[in-house]
NUDREN-620153 format. One line per 2 residues: number of its first residue (from 1); their letters; for each residue x, y, z of C-alpha. Coordinates in Angstrom, 3 decimals, m for minus. Example, Ala and Ser with C-alpha at 12.3 -4.5 7.8 and 13.67 -1.06 7.14 Angstrom:
1> AS> 12.300/m4.500/7.800  13.670/m1.060/7.140;
***
This chain:
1> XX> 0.000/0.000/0.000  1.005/3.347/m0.871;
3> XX> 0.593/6.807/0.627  0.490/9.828/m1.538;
5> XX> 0.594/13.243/m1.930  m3.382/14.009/m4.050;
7> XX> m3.625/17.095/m6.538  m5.590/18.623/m3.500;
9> XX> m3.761/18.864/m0.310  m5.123/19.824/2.954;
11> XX> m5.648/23.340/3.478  m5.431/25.355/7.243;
13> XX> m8.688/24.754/8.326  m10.225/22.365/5.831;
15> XX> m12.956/19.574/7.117  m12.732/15.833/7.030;
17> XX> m14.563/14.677/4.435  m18.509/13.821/4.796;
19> XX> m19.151/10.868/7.645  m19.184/7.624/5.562;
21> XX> m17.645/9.445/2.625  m14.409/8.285/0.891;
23> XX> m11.827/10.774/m0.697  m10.717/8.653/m4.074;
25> XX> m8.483/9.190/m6.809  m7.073/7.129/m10.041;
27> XX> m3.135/7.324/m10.077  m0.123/5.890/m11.322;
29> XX> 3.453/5.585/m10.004  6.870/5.845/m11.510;
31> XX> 9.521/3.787/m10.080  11.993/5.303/m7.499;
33> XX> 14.778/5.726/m9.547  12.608/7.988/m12.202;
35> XX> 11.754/9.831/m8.992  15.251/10.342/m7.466;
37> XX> 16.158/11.639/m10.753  13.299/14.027/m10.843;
39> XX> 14.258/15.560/m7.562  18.058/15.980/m8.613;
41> XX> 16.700/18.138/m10.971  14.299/19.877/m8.537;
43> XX> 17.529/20.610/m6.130  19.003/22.518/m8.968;
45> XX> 16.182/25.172/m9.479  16.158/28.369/m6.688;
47> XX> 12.956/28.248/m6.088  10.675/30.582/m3.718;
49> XX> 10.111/29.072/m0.222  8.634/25.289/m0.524;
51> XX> 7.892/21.771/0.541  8.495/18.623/m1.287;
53> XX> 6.432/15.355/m2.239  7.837/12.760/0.219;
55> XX> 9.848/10.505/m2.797  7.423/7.513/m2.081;
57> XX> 4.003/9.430/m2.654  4.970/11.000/m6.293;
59> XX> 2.261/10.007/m8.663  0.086/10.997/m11.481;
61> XX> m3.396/11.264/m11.290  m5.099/9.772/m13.697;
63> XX> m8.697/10.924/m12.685  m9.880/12.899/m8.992;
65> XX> m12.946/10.882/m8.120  m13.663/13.003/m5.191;
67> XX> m15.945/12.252/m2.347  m17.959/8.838/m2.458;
69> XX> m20.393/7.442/m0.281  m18.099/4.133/1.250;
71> XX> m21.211/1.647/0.173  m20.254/3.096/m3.821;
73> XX> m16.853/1.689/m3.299  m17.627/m1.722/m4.969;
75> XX> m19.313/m0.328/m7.969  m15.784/2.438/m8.000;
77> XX> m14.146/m0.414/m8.115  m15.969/m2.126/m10.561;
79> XX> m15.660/1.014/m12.843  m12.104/1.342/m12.588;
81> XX> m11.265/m2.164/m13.528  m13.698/m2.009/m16.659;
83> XX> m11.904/1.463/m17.203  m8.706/0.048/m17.493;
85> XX> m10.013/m2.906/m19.079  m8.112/m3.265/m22.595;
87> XX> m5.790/m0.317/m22.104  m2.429/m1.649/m22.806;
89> XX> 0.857/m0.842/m20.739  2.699/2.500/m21.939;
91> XX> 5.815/4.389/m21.828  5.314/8.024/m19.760;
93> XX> 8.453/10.122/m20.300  8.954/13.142/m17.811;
95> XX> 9.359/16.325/m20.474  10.527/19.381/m18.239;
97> XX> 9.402/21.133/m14.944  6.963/23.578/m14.828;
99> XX> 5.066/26.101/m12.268  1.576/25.550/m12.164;
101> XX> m1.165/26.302/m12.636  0.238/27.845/m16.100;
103> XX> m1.509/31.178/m15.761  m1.815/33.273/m12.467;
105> XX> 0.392/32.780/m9.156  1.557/29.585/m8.942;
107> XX> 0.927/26.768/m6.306  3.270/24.106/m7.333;
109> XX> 6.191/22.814/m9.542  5.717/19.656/m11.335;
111> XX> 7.215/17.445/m13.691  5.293/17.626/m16.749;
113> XX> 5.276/14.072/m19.086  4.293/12.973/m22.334;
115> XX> 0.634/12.236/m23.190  0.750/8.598/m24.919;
117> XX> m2.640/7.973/m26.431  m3.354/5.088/m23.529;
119> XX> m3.351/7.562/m20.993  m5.782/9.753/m22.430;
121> XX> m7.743/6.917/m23.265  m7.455/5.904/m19.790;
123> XX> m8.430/9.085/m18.449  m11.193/9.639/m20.783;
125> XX> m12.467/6.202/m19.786  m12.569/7.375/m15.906;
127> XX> m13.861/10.580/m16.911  m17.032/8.977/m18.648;
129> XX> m17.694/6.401/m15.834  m16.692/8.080/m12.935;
131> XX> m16.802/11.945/m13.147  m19.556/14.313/m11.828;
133> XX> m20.637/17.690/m12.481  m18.353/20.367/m13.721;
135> XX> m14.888/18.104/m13.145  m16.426/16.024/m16.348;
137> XX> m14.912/19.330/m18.637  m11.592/20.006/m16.693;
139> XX> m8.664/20.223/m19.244  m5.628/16.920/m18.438;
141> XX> m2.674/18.013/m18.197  m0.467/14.688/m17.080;
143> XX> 1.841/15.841/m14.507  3.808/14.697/m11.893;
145> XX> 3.384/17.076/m8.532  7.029/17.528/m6.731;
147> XX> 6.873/20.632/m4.356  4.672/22.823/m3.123;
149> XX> 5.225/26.431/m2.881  4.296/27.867/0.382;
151> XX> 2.147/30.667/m1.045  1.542/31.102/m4.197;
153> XX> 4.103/32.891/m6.219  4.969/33.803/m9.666;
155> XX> 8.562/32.368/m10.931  9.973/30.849/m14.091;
157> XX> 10.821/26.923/m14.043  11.319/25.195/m17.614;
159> XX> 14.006/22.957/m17.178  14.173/19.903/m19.060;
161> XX> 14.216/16.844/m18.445  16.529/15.218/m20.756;
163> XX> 18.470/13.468/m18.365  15.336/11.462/m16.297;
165> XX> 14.373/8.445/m18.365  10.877/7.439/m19.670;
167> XX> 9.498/4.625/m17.645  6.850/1.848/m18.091;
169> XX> 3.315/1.991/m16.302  1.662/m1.575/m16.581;
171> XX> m0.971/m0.569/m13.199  m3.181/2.141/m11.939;
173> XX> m4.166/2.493/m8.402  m7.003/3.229/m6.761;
175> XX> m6.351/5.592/m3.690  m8.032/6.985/m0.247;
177> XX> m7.256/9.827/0.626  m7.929/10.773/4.171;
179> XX> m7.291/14.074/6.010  m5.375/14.046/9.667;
181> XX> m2.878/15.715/12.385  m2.632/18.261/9.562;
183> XX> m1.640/16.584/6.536  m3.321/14.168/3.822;
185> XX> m2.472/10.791/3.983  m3.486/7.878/1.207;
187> XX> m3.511/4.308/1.015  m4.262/2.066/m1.126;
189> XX> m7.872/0.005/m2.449  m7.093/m1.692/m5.710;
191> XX> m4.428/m2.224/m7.733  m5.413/m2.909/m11.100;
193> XX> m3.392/m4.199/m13.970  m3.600/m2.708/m17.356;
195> XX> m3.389/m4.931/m20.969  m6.267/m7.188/m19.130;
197> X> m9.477/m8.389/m21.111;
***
């Protein structure tokens, strides 16, 4: 099981999710090396006053599920696996770092990677059976979340990548994420393989 750093950390003051709700997302995990590499990179960059991803929770989400009642977690399930269903193991090669969001103050600096048609078809597969309301419209932009900034701030990060290898995905993950002692902590459901019928 894995804990992880979600696209949407805690904030001072934010509630627990609903009684007898679970916090879910889709995500995907490169192997530690990739990551070690990544942060090499990171350590190079004078950047504005941040925090990092611990090296064991870097991940890519695939799809935010949000908030779902814990007697929906079969039928979550049950969607992700038929999501994933036929997708076929890909390459995902880390391209450069990047502030985001891209316009406006920034909250983050991530390590933005390629967009090989089986993770958009992946994601657009979640998307269909799992999205609600206005998160079914939200632009992907496949990225791989590395520090946080602690306020948001403008500053200019564009360093490639060339030297952090591409690296297989052959899984996705379903996580929890649950909120605590001021920080979010994840673990993991499901792990599903892809390239299955």
């Amino acid at each position: 099981m894995r804990r992880d750093a979600d696209e949407r950390p805690a904030r001072r003051g934010q509630r627990h999710a609903t009684k007898g709700a679970l916090r879910l997302f889709v995500a995907l995990y490169p192997p530690q090396p990739v990551v070690a590499a990544l942060f090499e990179a990171l350590a190079r960059e004078p950047l504005p006053p941040h925090r990092t991803t611990p090296l064991d929770q870097v991940h890519l989400t695939a799809h935010f599920v949000g908030e779902v009642d814990e007697r929906q977690l079969d039928a979550v399930v049950e969607s992700v696996r038929a999501a994933a269903r036929g997708v076929q193991p890909f390459e995902l090669a880390p391209l450069h770092l990047a502030p985001l969001p891209e316009n406006g103050p920034a909250r983050l600096v991530a390590a933005l990677t390629s967009a090989p048609s089986a993770l958009v078809e992946l994601h657009e597969r979640l998307v269909a059976r799992l999205a609600r309301g206005r998160r079914k419209g939200a632009a992907f932009l496949p990225h791989l979340t590395l520090a946080r900034f602690d306020a948001p701030t403008r500053c200019e990060v564009a360093t490639p990548l060339v030297h952090v290898p591409p690296f297989a995905v052959d899984a996705v993950h379903l996580m929890q994420s649950r909120i605590g002692d001021g920080a979010v902590h994840h673990r993991g459901l499901v792990r599903v393989e892809l390239g299955q019928r």
